[in-house]
C-alpha positions as CSV (number, residue, x, y, z in Angstrom):
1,X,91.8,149.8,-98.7
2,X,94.9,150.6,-96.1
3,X,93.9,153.5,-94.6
4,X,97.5,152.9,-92.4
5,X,100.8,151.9,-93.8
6,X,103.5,151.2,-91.5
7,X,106.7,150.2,-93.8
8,X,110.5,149.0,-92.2
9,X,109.7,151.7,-88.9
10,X,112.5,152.2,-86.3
11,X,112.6,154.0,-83.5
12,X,115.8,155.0,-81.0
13,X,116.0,156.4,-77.6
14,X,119.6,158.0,-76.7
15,X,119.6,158.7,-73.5
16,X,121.4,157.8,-71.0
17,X,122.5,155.2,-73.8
18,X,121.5,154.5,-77.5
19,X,118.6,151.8,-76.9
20,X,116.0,150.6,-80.1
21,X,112.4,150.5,-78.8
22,X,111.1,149.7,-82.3
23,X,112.4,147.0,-84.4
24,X,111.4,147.4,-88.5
25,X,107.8,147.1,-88.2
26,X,105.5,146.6,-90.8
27,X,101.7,146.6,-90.8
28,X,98.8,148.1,-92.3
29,X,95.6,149.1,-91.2
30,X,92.1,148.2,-93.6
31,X,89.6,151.0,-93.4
32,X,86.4,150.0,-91.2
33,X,87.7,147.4,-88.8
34,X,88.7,147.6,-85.1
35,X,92.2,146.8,-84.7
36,X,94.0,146.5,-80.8
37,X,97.7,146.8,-80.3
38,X,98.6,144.6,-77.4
39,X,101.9,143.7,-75.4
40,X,103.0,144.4,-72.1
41,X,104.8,147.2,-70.6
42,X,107.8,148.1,-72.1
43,X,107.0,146.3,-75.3
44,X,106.4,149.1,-77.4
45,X,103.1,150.1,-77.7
46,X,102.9,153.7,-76.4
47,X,105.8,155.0,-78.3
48,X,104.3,153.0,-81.6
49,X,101.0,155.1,-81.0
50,X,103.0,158.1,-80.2
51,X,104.3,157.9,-83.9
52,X,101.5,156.7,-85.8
53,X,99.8,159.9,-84.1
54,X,101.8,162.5,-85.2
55,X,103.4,163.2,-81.9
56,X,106.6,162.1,-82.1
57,X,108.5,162.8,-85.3
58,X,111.8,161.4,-85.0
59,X,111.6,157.8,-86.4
60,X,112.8,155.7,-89.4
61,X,110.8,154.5,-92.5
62,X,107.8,155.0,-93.5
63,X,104.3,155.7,-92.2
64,X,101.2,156.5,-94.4
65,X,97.8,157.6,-93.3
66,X,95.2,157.6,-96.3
67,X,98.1,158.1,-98.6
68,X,99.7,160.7,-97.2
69,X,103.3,159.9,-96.1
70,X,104.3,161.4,-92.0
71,X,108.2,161.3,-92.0
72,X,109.8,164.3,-92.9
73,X,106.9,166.8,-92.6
74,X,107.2,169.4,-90.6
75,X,105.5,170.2,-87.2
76,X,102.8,172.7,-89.2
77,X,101.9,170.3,-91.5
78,X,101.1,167.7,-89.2
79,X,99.3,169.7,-86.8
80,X,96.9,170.8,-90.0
81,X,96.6,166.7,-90.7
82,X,96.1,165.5,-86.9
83,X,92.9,167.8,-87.0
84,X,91.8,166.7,-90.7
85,X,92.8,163.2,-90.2
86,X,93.3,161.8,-86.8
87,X,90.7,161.6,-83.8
88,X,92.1,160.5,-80.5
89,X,90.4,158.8,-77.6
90,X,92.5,158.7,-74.4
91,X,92.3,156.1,-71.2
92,X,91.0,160.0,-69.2
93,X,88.5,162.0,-71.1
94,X,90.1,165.3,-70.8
95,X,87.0,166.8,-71.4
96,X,86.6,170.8,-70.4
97,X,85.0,170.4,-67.4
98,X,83.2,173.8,-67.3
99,X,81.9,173.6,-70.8
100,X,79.0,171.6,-72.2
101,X,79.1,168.6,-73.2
102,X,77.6,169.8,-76.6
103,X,80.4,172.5,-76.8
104,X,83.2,169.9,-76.3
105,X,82.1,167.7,-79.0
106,X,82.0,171.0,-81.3
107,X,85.5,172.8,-80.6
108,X,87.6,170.3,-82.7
109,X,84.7,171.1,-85.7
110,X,85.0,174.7,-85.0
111,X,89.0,174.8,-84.7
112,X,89.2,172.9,-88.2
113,X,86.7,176.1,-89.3
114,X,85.3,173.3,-91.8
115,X,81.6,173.2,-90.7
116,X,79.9,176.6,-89.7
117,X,78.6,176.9,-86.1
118,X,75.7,175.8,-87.0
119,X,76.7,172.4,-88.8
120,X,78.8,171.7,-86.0
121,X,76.2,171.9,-84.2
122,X,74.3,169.4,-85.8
123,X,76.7,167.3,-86.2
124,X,77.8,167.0,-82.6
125,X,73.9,166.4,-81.8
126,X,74.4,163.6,-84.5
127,X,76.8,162.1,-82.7
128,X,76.1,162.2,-79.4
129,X,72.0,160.7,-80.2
130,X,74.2,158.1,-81.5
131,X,76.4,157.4,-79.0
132,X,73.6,157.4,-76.2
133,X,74.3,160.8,-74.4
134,X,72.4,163.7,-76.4
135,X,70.0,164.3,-73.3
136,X,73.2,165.3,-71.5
137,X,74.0,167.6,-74.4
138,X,73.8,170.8,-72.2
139,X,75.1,169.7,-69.0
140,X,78.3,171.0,-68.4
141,X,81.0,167.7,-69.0
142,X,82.0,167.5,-65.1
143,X,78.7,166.5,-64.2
144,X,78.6,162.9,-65.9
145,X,79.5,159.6,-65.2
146,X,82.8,158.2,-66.0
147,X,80.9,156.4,-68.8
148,X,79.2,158.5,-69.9
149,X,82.1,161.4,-70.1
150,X,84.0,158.8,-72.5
151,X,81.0,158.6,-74.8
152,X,81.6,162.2,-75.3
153,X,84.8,161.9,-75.9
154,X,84.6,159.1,-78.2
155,X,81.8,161.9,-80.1
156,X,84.7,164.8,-80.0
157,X,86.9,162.3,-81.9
158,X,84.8,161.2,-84.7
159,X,83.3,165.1,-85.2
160,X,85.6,166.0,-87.9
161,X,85.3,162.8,-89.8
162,X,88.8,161.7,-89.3
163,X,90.1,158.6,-91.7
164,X,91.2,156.9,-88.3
165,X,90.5,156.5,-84.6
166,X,93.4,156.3,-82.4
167,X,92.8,155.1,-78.9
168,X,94.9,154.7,-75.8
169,X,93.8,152.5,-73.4
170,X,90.3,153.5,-74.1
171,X,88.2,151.4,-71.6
172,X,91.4,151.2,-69.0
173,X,89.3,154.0,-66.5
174,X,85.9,152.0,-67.2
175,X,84.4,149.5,-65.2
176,X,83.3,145.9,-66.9
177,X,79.6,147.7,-68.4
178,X,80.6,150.6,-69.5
179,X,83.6,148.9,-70.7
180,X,81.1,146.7,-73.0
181,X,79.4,149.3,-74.0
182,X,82.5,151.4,-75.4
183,X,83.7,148.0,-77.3
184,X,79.9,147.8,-78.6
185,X,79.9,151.5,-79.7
186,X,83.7,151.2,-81.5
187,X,82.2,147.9,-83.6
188,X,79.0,149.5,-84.6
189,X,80.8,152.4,-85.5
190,X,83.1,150.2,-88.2
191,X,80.4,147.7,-89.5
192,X,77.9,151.4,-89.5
193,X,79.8,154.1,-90.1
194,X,82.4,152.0,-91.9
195,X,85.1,154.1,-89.1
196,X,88.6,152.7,-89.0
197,X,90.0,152.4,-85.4
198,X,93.2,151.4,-83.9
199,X,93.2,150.9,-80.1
200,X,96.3,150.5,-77.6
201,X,94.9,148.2,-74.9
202,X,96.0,145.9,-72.0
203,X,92.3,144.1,-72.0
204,X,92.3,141.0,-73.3
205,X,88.9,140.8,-73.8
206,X,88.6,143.2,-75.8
207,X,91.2,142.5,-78.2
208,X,89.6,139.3,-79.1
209,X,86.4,141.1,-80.2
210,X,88.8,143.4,-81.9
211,X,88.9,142.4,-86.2
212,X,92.8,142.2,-85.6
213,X,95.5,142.2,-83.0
214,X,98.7,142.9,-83.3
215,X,100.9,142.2,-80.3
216,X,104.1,143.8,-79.8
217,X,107.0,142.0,-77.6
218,X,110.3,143.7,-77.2
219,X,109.3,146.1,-80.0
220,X,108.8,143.8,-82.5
221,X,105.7,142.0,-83.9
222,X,105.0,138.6,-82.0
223,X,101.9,137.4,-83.6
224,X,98.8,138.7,-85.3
C-alpha cells in the first residue's frame, strides 16, 4: 500500500531569475518502511520535504498522502491534515523547554482535541516507555540530554497516529550512539508499529539501513 504518491512534481523559484529546483519527480512511498532522501546541498532535498509536508504549496503535479491529493487545497485544509496526518521530526528538537516532557508529547494530541486529556495522557506514557524516556516523563524537556530530548520528540510525532513520519536531518545534532539508537528506534517502529517514515539525511550510514533511498542530484532522481 503507497501511503505517498509523488506523480510528474515541479517546482520553480523566480527570483532574482526563473530557476527549476524540481525536475518531474515521481515516487511513492510503501506504508511501514524507512525510506532516506539523500543528495548533496543544493540538490533538492529540503524544498522536496518542504512540499511533501504541506509547507510549501506552490508546486506542479501531483502529491497524495493516504489518498488524499495536496495541490490545490487551501492553507486550512492542510493545516487540519498536517495535524491528522503528518508527524515531523526536525535535526533540533524544538521541544518547550519549560514544559514537561510528558506535556510536550501531549499538546499535538490535545490540539487535534481527538483523545481526551486523559487518553493523551496515556498515550504519551505509551510512547515514551517505548521509546526509552518515560522516567523522564515529568522533568521539564530542558533538562535532558540531546538524546534523549530527540526521543521525545520522535514520541510528540507519532502521538496522533499520523500515516507518515517526516524527518529532517533527524540524527544530524546526535553523536554516533545516540545516532544508533534513533535509527534502531525508527526500524522497530516500521517492522512493530508497521509506521511509515521518510527521512532527509546527509548520513550515509544510515541510509543504507534505511528500506530505500532515493537520491536526488540536481533536482532530479539519480538512483534508488
Amino acid at each position: 500500500m503507497h501511503i505517498l504518491e509523488v506523480k510528474n512534481l515541479n517546482k520553480y523559484f523566480h527570483e532574482p531569475t526563473t530557476f527549476r529546483v524540481l525536475k518531474d519527480l515521481s515516487f511513492s512511498v510503501d506504508k511501514g518502511k524507512l525510506t532516506s532522501i539523500t543528495g548533496k546541498s543544493g540538490s533538492g532535498k529540503s524544498t522536496l520535504l518542504y512540499l511533501l509536508s504541506t509547507m510549501d504549496t506552490d508546486f506542479e503535479g501531483s502529491i497524495r498522502i493516504n489518498g488524499e491529493e495536496l495541490n490545490g487545497r487551501n492553507n486550512r485544509w492542510l493545516a487540519g491534515f498536517r495535524n491528522r496526518h503528518i508527524g515531523f521530526v526536525f535535526q533540533f528538537h524544538y521541544l518547550l523547554p519549560e514544559f514537561s516532557v510528558l506535556r510536550n508529547v501531549m499538546l499535538p494530541a490535545l490540539k487535534l482535541g481527538r483523545y481526551s486529556k486523559e487518553e493523551a495522557e496515556h498515550k504519551a506514557i505509551e510512547l515514551l516507555n517505548l521509546l526509552g524516556v518515560a522516567e523522564q516523563a515529568n522533568k521539564r524537556a530542558s533538562l535532558l540530554s540531546g538524546g534523549q530530548q530527540q526521543r521525545v520528540a520522535i514520541a510528540r510525532a507519532l502521538i496522533n497516529e499520523p500515516s507518515i513520519v517526516i524527518g529532517d536531518e533527524p540524527t544530524g545534532n546526535l553523536d554516533t550512539r545516540n545516532t544508533v539508537i534513533v535509527l534502531e528506534l525508527f526500524k522497530e517502529l516500521c517492522r512493530e508499529k508497521d509506521q511509515t517514515m521518510l527521512m532527509v539525511t546527509h548520513d550515509e550510514d544510515f541510509a543504507k539501513q534505511s528500506d530505500r533511498v532515493i537520491h536526488l542530484v540536481d533536482g532530479e532522481i539519480f538512483r534508488e
